[in-house]
PDB file of N, CA, C and O in Angstrom:
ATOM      1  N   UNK A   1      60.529 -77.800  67.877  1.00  0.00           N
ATOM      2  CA  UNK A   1      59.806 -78.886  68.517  1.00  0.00           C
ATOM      3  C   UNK A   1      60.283 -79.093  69.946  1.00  0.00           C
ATOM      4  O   UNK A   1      59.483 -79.174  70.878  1.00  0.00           O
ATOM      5  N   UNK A   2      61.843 -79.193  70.133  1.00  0.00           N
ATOM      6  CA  UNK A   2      61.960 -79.065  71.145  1.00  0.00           C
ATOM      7  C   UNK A   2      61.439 -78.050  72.856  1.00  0.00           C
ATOM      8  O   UNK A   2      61.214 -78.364  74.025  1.00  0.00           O
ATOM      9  N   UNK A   3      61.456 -76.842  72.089  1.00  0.00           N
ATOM     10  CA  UNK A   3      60.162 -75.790  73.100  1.00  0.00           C
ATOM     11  C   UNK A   3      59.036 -76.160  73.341  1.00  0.00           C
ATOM     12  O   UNK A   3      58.313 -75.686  74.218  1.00  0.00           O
ATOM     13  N   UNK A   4      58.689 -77.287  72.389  1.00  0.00           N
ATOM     14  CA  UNK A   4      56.954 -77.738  72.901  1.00  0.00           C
ATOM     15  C   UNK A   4      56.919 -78.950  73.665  1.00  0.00           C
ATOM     16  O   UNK A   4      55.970 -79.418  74.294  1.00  0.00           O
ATOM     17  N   UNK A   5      58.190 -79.437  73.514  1.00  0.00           N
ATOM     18  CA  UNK A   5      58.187 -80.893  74.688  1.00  0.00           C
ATOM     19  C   UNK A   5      58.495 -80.457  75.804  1.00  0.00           C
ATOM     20  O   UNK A   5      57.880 -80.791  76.817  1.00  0.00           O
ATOM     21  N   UNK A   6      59.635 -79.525  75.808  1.00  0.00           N
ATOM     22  CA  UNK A   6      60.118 -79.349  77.388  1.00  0.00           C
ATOM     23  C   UNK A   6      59.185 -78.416  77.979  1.00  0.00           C
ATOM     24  O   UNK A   6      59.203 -78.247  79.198  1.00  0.00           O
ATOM     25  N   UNK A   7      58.144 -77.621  77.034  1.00  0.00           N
ATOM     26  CA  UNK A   7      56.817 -76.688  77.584  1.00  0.00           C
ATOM     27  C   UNK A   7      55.972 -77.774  78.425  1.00  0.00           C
ATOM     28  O   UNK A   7      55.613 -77.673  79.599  1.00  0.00           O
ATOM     29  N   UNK A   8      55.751 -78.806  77.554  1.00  0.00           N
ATOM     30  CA  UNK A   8      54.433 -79.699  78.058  1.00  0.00           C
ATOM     31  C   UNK A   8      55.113 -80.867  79.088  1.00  0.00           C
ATOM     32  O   UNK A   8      54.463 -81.898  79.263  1.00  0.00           O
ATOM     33  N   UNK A   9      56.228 -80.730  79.668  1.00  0.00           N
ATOM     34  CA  UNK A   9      56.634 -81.534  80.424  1.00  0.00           C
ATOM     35  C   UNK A   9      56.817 -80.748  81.989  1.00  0.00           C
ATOM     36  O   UNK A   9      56.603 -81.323  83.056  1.00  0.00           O
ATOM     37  N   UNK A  10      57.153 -79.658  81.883  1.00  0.00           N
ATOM     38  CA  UNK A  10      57.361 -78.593  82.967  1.00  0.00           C
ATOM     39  C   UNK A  10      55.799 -78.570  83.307  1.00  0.00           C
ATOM     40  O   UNK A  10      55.387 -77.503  83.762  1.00  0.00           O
ATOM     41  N   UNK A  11      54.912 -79.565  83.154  1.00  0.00           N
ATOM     42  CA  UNK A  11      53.209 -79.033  83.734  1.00  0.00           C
ATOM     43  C   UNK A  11      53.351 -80.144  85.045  1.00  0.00           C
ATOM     44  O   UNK A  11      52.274 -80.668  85.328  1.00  0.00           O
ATOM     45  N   UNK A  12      54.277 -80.487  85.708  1.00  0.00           N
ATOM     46  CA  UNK A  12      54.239 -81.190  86.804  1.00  0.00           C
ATOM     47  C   UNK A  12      54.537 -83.060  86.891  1.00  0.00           C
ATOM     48  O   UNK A  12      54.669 -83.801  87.865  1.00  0.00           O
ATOM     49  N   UNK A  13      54.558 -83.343  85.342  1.00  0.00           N
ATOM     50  CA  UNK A  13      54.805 -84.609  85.119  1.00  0.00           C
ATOM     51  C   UNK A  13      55.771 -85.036  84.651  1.00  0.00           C
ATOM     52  O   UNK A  13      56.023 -86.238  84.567  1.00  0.00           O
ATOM     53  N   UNK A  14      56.628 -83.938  84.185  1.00  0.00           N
ATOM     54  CA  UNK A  14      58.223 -84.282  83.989  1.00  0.00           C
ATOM     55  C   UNK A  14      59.202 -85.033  84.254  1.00  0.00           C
ATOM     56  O   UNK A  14      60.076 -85.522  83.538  1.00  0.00           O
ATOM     57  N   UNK A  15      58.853 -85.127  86.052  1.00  0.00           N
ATOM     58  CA  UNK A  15      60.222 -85.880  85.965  1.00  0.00           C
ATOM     59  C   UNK A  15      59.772 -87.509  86.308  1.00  0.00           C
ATOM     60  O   UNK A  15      60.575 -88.325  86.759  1.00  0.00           O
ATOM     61  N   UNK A  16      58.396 -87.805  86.018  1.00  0.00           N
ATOM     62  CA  UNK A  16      58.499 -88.755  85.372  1.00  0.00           C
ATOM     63  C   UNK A  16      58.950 -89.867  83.931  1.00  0.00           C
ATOM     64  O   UNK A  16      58.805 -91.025  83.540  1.00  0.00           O
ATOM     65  N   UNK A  17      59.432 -88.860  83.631  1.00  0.00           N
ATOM     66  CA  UNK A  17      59.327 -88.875  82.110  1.00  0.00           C
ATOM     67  C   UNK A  17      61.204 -88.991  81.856  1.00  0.00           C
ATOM     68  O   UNK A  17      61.970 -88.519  82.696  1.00  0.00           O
ATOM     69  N   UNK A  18      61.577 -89.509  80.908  1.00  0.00           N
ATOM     70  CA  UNK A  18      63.285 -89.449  80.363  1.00  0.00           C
ATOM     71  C   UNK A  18      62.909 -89.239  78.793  1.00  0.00           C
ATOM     72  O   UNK A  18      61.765 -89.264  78.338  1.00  0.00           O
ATOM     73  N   UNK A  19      63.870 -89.071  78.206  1.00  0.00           N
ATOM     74  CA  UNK A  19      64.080 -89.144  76.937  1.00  0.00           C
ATOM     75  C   UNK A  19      64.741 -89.364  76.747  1.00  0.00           C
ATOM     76  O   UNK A  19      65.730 -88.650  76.915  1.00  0.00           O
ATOM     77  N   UNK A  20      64.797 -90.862  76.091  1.00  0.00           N
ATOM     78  CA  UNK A  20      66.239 -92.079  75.389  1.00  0.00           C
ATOM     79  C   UNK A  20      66.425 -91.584  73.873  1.00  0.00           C
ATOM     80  O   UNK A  20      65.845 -91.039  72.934  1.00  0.00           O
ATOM     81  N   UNK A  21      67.755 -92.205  74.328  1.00  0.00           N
ATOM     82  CA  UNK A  21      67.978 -91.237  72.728  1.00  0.00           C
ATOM     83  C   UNK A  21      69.201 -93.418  72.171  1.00  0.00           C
ATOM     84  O   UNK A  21      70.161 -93.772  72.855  1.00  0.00           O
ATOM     85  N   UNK A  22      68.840 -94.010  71.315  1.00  0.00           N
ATOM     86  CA  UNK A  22      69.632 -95.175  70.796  1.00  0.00           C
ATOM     87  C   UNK A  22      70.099 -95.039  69.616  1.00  0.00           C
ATOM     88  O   UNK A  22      69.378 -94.619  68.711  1.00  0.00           O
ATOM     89  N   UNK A  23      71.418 -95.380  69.412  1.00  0.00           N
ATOM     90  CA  UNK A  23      72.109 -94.955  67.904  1.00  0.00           C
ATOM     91  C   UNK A  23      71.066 -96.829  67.467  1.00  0.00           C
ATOM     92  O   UNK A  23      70.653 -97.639  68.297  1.00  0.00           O
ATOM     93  N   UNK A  24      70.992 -96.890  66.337  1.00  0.00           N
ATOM     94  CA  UNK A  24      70.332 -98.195  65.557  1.00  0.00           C
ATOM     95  C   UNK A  24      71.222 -98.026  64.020  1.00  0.00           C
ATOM     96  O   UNK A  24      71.395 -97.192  63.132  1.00  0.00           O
ATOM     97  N   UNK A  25      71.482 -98.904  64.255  1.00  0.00           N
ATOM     98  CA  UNK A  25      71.972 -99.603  62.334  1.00  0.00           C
ATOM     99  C   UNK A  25      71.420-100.125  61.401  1.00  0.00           C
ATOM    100  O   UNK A  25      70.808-101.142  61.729  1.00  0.00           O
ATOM    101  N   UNK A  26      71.345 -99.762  59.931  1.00  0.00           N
ATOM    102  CA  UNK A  26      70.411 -99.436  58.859  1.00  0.00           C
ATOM    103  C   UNK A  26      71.018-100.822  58.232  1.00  0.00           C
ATOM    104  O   UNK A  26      72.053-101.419  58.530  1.00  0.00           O
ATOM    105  N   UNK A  27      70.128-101.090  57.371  1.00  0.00           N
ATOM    106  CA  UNK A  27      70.594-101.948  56.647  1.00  0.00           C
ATOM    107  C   UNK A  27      71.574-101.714  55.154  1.00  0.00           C
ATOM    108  O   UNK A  27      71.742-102.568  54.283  1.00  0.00           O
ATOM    109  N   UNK A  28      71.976-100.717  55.163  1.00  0.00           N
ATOM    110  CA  UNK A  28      73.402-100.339  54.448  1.00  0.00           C
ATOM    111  C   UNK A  28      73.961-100.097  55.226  1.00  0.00           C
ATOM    112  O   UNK A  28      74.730 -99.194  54.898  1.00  0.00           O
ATOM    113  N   UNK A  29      74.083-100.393  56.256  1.00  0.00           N
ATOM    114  CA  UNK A  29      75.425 -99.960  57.223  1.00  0.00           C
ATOM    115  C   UNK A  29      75.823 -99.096  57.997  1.00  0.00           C
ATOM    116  O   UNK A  29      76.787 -99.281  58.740  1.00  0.00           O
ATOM    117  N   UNK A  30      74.854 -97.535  57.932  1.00  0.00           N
ATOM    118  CA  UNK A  30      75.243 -97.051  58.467  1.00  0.00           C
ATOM    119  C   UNK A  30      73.965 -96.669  59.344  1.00  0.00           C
ATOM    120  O   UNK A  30      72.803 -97.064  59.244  1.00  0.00           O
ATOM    121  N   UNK A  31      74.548 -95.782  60.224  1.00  0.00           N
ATOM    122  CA  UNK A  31      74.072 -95.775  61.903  1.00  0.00           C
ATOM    123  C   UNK A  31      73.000 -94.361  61.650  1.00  0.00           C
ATOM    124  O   UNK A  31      73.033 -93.442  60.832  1.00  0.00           O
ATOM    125  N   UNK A  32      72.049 -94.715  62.802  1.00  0.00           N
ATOM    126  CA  UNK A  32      71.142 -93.733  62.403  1.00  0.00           C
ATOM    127  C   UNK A  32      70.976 -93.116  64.265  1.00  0.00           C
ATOM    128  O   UNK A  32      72.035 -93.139  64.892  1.00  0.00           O
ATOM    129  N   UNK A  33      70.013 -92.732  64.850  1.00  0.00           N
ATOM    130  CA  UNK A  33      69.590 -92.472  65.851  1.00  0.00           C
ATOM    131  C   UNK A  33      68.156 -92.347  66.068  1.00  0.00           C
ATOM    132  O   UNK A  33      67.423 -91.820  65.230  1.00  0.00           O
ATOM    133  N   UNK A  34      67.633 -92.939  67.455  1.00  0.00           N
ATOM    134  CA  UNK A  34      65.921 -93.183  67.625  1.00  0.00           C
ATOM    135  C   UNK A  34      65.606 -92.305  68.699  1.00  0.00           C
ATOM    136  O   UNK A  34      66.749 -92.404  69.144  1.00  0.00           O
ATOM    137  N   UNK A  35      65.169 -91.687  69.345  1.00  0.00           N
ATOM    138  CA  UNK A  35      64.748 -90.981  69.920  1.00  0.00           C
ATOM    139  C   UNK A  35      63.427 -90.713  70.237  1.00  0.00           C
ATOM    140  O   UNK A  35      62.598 -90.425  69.373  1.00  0.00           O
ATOM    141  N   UNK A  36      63.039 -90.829  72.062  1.00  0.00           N
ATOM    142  CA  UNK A  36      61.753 -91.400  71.933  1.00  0.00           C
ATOM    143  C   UNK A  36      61.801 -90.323  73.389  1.00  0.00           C
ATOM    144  O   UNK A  36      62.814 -89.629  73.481  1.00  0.00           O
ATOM    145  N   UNK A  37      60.581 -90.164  74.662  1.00  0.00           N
ATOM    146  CA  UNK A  37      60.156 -89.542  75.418  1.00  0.00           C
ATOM    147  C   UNK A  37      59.899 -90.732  76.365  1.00  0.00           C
ATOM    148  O   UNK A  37      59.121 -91.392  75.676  1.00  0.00           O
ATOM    149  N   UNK A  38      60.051 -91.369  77.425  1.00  0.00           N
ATOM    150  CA  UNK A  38      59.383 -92.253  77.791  1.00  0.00           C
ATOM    151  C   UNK A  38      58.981 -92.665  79.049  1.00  0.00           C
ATOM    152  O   UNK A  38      60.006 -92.382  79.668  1.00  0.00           O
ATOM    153  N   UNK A  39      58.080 -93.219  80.033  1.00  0.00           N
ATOM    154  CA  UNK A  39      58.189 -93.158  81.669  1.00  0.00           C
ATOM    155  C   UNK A  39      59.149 -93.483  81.431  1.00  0.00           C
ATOM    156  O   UNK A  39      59.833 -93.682  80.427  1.00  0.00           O
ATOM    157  N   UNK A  40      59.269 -93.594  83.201  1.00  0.00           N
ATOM    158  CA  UNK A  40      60.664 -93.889  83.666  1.00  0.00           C
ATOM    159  C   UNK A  40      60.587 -95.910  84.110  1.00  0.00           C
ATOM    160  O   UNK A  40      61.408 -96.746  84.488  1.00  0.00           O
ATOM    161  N   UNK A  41      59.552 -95.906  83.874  1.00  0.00           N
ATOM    162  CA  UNK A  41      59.317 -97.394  84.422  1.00  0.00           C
ATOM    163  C   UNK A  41      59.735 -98.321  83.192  1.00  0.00           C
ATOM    164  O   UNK A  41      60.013 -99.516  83.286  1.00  0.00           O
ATOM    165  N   UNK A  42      59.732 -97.589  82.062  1.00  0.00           N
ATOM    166  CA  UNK A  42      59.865 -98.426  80.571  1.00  0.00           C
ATOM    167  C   UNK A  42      60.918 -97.913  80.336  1.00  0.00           C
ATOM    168  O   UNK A  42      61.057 -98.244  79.159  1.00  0.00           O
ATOM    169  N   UNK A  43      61.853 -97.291  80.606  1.00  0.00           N
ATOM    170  CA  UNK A  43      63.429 -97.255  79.953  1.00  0.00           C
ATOM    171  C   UNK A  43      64.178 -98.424  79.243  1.00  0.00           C
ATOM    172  O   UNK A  43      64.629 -98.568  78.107  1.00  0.00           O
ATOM    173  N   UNK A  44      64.138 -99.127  80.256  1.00  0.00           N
ATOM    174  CA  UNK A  44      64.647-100.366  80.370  1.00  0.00           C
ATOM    175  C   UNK A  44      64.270-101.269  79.115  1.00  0.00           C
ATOM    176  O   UNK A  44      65.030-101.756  78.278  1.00  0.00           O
ATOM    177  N   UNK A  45      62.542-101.377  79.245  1.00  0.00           N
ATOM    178  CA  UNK A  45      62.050-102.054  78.155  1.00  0.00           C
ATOM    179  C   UNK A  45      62.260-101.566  76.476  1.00  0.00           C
ATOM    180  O   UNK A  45      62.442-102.283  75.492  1.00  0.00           O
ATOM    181  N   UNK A  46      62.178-100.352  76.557  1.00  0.00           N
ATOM    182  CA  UNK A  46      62.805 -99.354  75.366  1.00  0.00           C
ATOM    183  C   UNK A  46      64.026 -99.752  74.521  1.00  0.00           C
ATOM    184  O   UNK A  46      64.242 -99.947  73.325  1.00  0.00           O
ATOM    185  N   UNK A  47      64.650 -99.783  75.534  1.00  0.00           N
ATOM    186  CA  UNK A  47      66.644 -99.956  75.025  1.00  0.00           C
ATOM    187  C   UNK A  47      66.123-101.519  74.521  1.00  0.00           C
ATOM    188  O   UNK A  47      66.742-101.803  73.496  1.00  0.00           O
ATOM    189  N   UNK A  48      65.169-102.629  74.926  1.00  0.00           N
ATOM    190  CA  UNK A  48      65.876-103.686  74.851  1.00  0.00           C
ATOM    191  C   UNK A  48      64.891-104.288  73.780  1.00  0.00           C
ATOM    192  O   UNK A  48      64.767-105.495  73.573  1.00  0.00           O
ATOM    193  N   UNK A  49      63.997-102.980  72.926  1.00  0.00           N
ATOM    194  CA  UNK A  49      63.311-102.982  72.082  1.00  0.00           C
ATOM    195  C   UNK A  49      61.624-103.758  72.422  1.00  0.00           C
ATOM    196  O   UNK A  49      60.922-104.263  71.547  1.00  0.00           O
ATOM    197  N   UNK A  50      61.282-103.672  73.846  1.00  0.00           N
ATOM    198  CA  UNK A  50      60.317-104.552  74.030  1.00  0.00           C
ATOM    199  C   UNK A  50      58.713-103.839  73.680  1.00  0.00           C
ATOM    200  O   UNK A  50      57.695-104.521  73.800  1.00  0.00           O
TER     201      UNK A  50
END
């Protein structure tokens, strides 16, 4: 999967783009990870779950 994101991002719109990666905690306790693609204008809003 990864070859098909960084394929379709190299078409000139890339470096608009980040990919956040947030550890999140489960409700047994243990820690998971979220991982998302996102502008760069919404990072911010991302992390702070908006």
């Amino acid at each position: 999967m990864a070859k098909k994101v960084v394929a379709s991002l190299q078409k000139g719109g890339g470096k608009e783009h980040t990919k956040v990666i947030k550890m999140v905690k489960s409700d047994k306790g243990s820690f998971g990870f979220k991982s998302e693609i996102v502008h760069n204008d919404k990072v911010k809003d991302w992390f702070n779950g908006k």
